[in-house]
C-alpha positions in Angstrom: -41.0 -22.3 -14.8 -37.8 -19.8 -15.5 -37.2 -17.3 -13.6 -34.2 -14.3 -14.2 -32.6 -12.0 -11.2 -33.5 -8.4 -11.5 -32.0 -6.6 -8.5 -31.3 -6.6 -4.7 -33.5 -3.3 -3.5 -32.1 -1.5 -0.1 -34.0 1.4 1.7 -31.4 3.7 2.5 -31.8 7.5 4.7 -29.3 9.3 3.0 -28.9 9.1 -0.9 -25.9 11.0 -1.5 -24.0 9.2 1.0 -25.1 5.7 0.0 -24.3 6.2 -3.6 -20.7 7.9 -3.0 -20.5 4.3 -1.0 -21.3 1.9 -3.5 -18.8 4.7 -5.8 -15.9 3.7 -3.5 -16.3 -0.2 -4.6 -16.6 0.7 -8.5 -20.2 1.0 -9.0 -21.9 3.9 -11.0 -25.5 5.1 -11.6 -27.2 3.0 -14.7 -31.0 4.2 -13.9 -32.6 6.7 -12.0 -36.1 7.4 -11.2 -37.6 10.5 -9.7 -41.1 10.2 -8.5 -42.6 13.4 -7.3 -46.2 12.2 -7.0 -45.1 9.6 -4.6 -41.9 11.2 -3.3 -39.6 8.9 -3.7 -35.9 8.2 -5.8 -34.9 4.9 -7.3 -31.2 4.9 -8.2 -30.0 1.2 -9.9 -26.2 1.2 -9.2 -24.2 -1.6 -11.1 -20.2 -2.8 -11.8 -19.1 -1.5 -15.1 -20.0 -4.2 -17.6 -22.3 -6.3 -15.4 -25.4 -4.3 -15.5 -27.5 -7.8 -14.9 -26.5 -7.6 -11.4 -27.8 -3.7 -9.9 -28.7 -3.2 -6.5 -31.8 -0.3 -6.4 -31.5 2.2 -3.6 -34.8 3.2 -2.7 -35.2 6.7 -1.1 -38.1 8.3 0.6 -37.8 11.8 0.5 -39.6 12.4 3.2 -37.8 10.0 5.7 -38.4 6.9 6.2 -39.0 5.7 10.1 -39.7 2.0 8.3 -36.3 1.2 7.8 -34.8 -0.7 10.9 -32.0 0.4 13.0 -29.8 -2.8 12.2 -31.1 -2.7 8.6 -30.7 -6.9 8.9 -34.0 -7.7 7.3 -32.6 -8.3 3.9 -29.2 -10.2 4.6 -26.4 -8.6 2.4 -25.1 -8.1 -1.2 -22.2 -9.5 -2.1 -19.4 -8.6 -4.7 -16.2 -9.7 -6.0 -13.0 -7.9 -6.3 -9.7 -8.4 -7.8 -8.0 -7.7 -4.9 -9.3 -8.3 -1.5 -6.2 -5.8 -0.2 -6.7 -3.2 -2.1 -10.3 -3.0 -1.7 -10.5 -2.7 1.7 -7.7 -0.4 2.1 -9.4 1.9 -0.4 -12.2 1.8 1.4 -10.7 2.6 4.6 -8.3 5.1 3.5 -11.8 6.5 2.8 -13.7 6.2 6.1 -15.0 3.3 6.2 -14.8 0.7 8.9 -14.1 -2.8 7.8 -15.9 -4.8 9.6 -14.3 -8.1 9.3 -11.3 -7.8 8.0 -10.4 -10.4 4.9 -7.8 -12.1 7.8 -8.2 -15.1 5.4 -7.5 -13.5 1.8 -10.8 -14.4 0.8 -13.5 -12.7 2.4 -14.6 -8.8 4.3 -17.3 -7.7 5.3 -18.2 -3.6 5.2 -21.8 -1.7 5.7 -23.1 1.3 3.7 -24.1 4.6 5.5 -27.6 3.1 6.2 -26.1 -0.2 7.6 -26.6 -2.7 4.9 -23.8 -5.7 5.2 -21.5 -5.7 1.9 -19.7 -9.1 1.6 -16.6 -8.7 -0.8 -15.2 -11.9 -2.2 -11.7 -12.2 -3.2 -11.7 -13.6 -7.1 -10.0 -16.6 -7.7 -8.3 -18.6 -5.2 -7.1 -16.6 -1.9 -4.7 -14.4 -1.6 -1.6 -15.2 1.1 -2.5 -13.7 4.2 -1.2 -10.3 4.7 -0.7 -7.3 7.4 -2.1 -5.8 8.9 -5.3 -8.0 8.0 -3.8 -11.4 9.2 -3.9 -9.9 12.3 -7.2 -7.2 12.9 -9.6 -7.8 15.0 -13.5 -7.5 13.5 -15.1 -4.5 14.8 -19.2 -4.4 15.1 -21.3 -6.2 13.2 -21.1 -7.8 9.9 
């Protein structure tokens, strides 16, 4: 039996904010539904050229007191980057926290605006450990 990976679906609270997120680590819109019979918004966000890999924000326009607080019931999504450095300092320079810091040249952890745990993997063999992430302590959860 073959089977083919479609998509990693999140719930997320606030739509805007979750897709400038995923924006700040190179991912843009490829789909979009709008269901007004059922309220709802399905955005599919994917890495330019790799469209086999989207991760589908759902969104309740009407709330959604489902989602849990720690958002933990799904595990995480992982991506890879060029470079580990610059990622995350992009990110920050941008407000968000970094989690766990890639101390190790290979590996951070982040979370969206709705708390979903972004794993970002260095491509390629690890970088040389660098400041002032050789040295920063994680903050939260990952």
């Amino acid at each position: 039996m073959e089977v083919r990976y479609l998509h990693t679906m999140v719930r997320v609270l606030d739509l805007d904010a979750t897709m400038r997120f995923f924006g700040l680590l190179g991912l843009r819109e490829i789909r979009r539904i709008d269901n007004d019979k059922g309220r709802f918004s399905l955005v599919f966000m994917a890495a330019p050229g790799d469209e086999s890999a989207p991760v589908e924000l759902t969104h309740n326009w009407d709330g959604d007191e489902a989602l849990p607080s720690d958002s933990r019931h799904f595990g995480h999504l992982a991506y890879e980057v060029e470079d580990i450095y610059a990622m995350c300092q992009h990110l920050q320079d941008n407000g968000v926290t970094i989690n766990r810091p890639p101390g190790d040249g290979h590996m951070a952890f982040v979370r969206s605006p709705d708390n979903v745990s972004v794993e970002l993997l260095q491509k390629g063999e690890r970088l040389p450990p660098q400041e002032p992430w050789a040295s920063m302590e994680n903050t939260g959860h990952w």
